[in-house]
C-alpha positions as CSV (number, residue, x, y, z in Angstrom):
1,X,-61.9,64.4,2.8
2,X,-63.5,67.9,3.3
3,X,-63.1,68.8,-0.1
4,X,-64.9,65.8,-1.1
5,X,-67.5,65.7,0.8
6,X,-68.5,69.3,-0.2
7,X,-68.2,67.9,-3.7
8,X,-70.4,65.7,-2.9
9,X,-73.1,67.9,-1.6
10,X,-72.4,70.0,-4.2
11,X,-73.1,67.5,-6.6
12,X,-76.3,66.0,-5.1
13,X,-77.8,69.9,-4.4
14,X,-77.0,70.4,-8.7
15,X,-78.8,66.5,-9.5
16,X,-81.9,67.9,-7.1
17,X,-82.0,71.2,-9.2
18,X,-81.9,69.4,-12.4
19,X,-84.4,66.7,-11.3
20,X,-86.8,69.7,-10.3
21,X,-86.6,71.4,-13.7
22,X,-85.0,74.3,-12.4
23,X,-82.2,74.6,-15.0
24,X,-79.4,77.7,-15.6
25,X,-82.0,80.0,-17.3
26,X,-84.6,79.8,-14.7
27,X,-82.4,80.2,-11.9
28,X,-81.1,83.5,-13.6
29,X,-84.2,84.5,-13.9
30,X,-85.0,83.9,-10.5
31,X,-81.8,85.9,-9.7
32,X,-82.9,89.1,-11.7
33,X,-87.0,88.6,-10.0
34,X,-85.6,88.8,-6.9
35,X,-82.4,91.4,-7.0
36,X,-84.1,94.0,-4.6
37,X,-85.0,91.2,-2.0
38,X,-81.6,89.9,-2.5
39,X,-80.0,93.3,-1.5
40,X,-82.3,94.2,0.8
41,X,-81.5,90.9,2.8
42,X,-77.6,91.3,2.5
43,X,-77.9,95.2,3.6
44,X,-79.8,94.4,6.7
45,X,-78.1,90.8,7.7
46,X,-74.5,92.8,8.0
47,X,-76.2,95.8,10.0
48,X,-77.8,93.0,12.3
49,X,-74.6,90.8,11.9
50,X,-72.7,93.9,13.7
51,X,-74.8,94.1,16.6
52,X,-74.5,90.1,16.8
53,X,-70.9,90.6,17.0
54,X,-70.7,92.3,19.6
55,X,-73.0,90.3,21.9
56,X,-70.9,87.6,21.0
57,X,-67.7,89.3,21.5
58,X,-69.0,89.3,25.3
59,X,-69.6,85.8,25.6
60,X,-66.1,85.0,23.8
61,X,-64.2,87.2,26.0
62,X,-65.9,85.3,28.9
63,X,-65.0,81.8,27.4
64,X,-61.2,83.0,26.6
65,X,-60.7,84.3,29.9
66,X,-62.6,82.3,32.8
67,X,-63.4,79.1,30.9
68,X,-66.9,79.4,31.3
69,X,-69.7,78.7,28.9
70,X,-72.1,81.6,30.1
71,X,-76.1,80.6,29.4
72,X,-77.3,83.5,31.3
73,X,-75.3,85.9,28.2
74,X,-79.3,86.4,26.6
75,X,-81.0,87.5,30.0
76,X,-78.4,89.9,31.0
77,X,-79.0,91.2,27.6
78,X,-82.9,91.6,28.6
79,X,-81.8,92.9,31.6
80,X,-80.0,95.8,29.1
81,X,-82.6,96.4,27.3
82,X,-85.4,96.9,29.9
83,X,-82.8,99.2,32.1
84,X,-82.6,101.5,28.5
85,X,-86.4,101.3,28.0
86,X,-86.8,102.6,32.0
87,X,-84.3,105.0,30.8
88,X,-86.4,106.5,27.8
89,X,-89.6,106.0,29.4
90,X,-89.1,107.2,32.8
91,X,-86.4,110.1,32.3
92,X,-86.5,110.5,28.6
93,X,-82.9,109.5,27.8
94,X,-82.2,108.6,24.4
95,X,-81.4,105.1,23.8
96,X,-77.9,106.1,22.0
97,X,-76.7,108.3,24.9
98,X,-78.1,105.4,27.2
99,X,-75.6,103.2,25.3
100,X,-72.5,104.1,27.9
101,X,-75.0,104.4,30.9
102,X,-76.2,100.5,30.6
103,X,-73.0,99.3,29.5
104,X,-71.2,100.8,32.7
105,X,-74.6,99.3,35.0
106,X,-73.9,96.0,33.5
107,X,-70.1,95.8,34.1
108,X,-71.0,96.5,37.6
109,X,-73.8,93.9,37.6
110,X,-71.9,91.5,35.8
111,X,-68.7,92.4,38.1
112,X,-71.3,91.6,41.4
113,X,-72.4,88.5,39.5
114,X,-68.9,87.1,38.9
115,X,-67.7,87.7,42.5
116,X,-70.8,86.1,44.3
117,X,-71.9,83.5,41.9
118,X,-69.1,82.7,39.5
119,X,-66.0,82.7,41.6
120,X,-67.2,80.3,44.6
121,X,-67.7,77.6,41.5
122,X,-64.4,78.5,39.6
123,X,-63.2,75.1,40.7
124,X,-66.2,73.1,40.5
125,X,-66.8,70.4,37.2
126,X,-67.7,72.2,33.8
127,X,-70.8,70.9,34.1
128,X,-71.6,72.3,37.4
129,X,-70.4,75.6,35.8
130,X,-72.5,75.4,33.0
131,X,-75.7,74.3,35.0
132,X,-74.7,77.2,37.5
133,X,-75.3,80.2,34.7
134,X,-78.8,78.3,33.0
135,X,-80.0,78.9,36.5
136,X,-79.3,82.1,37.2
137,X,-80.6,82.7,33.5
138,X,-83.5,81.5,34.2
139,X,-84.0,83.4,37.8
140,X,-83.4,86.6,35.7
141,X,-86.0,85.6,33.7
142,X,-88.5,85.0,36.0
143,X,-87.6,87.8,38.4
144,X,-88.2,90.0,34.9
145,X,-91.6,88.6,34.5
146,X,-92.6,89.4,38.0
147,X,-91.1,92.9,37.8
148,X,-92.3,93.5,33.9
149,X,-95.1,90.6,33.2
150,X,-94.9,89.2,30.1
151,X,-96.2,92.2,28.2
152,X,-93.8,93.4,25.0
153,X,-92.2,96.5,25.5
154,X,-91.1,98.9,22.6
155,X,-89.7,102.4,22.0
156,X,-89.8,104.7,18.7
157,X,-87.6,107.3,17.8
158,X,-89.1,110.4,17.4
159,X,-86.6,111.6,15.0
160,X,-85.6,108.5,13.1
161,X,-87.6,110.0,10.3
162,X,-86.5,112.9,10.3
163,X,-83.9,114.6,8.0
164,X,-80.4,114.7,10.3
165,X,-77.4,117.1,9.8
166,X,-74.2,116.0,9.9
167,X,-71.9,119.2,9.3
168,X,-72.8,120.3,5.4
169,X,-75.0,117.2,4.7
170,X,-78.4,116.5,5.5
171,X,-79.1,113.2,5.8
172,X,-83.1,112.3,5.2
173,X,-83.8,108.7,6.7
174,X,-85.0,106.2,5.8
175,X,-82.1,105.8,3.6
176,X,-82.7,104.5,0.0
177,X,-79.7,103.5,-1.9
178,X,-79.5,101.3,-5.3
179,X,-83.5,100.0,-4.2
180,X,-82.8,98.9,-0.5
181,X,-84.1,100.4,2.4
182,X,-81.5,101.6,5.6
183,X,-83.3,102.7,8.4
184,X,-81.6,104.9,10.8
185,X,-81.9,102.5,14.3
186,X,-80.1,99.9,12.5
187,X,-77.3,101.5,10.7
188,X,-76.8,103.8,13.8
189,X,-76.9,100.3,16.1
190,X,-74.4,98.7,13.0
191,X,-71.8,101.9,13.4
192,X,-71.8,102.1,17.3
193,X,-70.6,98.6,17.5
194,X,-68.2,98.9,14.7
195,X,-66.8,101.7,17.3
196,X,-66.9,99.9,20.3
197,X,-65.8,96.5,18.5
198,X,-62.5,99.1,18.0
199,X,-62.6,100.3,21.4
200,X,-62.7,96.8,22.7
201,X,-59.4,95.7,20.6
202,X,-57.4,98.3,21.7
203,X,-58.6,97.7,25.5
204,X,-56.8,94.2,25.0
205,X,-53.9,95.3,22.3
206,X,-52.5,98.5,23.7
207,X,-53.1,98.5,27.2
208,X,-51.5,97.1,30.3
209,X,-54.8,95.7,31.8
210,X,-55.5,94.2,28.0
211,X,-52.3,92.5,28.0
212,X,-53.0,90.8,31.7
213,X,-56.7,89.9,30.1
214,X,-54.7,88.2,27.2
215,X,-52.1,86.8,29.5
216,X,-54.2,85.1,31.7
217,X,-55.9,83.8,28.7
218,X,-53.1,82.1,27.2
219,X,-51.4,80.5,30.5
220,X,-53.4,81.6,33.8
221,X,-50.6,79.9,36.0
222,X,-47.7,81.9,34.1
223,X,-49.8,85.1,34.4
224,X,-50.1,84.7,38.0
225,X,-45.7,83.9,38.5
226,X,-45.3,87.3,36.8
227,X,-48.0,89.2,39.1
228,X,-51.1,89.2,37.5
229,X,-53.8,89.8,40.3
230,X,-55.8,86.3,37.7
231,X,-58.9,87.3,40.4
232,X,-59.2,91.1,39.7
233,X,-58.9,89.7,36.3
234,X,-61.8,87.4,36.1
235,X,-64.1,89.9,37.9
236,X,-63.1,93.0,34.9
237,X,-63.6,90.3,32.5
238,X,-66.8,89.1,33.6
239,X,-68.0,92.8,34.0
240,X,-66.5,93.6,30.4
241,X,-68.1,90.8,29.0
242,X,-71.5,92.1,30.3
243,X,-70.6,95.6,29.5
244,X,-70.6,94.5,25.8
245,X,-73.9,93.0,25.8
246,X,-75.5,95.9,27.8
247,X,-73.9,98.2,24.9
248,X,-75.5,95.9,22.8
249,X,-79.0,96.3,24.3
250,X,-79.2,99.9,24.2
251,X,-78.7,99.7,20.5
252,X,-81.5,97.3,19.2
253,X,-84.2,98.5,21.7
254,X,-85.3,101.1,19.0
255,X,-86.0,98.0,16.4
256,X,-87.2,95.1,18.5
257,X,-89.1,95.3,21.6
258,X,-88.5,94.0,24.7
259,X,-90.0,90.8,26.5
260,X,-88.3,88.9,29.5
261,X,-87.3,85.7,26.9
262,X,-86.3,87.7,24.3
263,X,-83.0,86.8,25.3
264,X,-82.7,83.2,24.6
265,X,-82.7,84.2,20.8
266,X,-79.6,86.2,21.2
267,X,-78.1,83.4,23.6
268,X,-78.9,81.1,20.5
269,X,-77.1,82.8,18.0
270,X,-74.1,84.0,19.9
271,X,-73.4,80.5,20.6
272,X,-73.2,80.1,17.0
273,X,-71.1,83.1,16.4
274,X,-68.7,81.7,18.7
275,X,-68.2,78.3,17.6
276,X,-68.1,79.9,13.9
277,X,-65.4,82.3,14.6
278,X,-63.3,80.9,17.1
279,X,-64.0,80.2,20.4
280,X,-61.9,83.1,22.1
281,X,-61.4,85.1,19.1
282,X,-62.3,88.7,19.0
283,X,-61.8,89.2,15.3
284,X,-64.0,85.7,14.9
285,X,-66.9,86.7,16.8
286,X,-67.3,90.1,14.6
287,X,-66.8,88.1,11.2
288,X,-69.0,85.7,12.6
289,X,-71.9,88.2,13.4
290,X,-71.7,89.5,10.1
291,X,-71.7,86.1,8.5
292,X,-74.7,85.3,10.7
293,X,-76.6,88.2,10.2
294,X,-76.6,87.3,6.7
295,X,-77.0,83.5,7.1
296,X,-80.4,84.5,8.7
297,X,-81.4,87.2,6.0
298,X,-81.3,85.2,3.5
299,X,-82.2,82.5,4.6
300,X,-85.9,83.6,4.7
301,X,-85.7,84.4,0.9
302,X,-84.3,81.8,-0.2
303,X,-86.8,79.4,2.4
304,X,-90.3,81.8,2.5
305,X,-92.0,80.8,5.6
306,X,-88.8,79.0,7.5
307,X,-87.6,80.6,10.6
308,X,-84.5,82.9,10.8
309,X,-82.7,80.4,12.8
310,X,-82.9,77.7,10.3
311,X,-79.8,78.7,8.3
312,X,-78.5,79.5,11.4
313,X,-78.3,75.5,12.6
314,X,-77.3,75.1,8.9
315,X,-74.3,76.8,8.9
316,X,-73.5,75.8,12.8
317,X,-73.4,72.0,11.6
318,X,-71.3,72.9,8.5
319,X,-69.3,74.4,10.9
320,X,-68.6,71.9,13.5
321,X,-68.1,69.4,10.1
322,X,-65.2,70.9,8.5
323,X,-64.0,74.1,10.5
324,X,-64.3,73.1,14.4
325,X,-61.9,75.4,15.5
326,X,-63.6,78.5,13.8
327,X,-62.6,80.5,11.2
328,X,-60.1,82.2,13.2
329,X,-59.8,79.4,15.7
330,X,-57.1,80.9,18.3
331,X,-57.2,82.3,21.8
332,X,-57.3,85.6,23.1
């Protein structure tokens, strides 16, 4: 059925290039037009898709673990990102060595958040749950206008222009490679959470607190008959999940700025991410990023004047259609 329903559309998006006059030759040349857009677009939806992954690797360990569909995921990311913007602006510290600083403030956040708000409701309907975090998104929110006002906040490197030495080599950003442009923000946001994606799997692989995260993902009540404290669990994986996310701050402050909504876009796709890779899946939510990153990319030019998110939904509803377990749809 899925294979003929894609077909299908298939068949129906070639009759509506044909009945538009937009045959082989044209659409080659279109192609060979537009070949430095094109790569310009993939280039910066995977560096984007990486730091997607790894806000959504946050809100998939949450799901795996507690159950819980977190909505307040995109203001404890604004929380993130103001806590490294006080950082730079008041003390001067650099948004990359902030990186561990705001990650290791929101696991204690998010540990405090867990414990007071999360755990009194761990038995309450799903829907309670769900209700529960949209609120206390939505206090963060507010509480960030009062403290910020609604006034964007932004940083600039001084040095992200400047040539960089790595050993021997001098490295002279921007970066320009086969006609795309890589600026030095993103591609240093894209290999930090390539790092800590790494650092993340081997937490959960190879270590004895990783393998009680996974256990209590896979049967909570067999986890507890063994020993497995499923509490202390909840309340590290709560404050891991928001470690990732506050990670994930630090590293796109120097390329977007900061506004106390600015959230719910993240919250959006990470949702998406998610349900593309697998709800629960580690692996899933970093292919998903990636996938993402380009989905949105692209989408603007091959759409000019739609909005990012449009592809987005796209693919999310192909998704749900004929892949609703994800693409690697399996538990922690």
């Amino acid at each position: 059925m899925d294979r003929r329903l894609l077909g299908l559309f298939g068949g129906l998006a070639l009759l509506a290039l044909v009945g538009l006059g937009v045959g082989p030759t044209r659409i080659e040349a279109w192609f060979a037009a537009n070949s430095v857009v094109l790569r310009q677009a993939m280039v910066t939806g995977l560096l984007i898709g990486g730091v997607y992954g790894l806000v959504a690797m946050g809100l998939t360990l949450i799901f795996g673990v507690l159950d819980i569909i977190n909505f307040a995921h995109g203001a404890l990311l604004t929380v993130g990102m103001y806590l490294t913007f006080l950082l730079y602006d008041r003390f001067g510290v650099d948004p990359y060595l902030a990186v561990p600083l705001v990650g290791a403030a929101l696991f204690l956040f998010g540990g405090l958040v867990q414990r007071l708000i999360i755990h009194p409701a761990r038995n309450a309907p799903p829907h309670n749950q769900l209700l529960l975090t949209l609120g206390l998104a939505l206090f963060i929110e507010n509480a960030l206008l009062v403290a910020f006002t609604a006034t964007p906040r932004a940083i600039r490197l001084p040095y992200e222009r400047d040539p960089i030495g790595i050993g021997p080599l001098v490295v002279d950003f921007p970066l320009r490679i086969w006609g795309t442009t890589i600026t030095l923000p993103k591609l240093a946001a894209f290999v930090f959470a390539l790092l800590l994606t790494g650092a993340l799997s081997l937490l959960l692989q190879h270590t004895d607190l990783g393998k009680a995260i996974r256990a209590t993902a896979q049967d909570r009540v067999g986890a507890r008959l063994v020993g497995v404290d499923i509490h202390r669990i909840h309340l590290v994986t709560f404050g891991l999940g928001t470690a990732c996310v506050g990670a994930a701050a630090a590293l796109v402050l120097p390329f977007l700025s900061v506004d106390p909504q600015v959230g719910n876009t993240f919250n959006i796709t990470a949702f998406v991410i998610v349900v593309l890779g697998g709800m629960g899946s580690i692996p899933g939510a970093l292919l998903g990023g990636l996938l993402i990153g380009l989905t949105q990319e692209l989408s603007v030019v091959f759409a000019p004047g739609s909005t990012k998110l449009l592809g987005v939904f796209l693919v999310f509803i192909l998704a749900l259609l004929f892949r609703p377990q994800g693409l690697l749809g399996r538990r922690l």
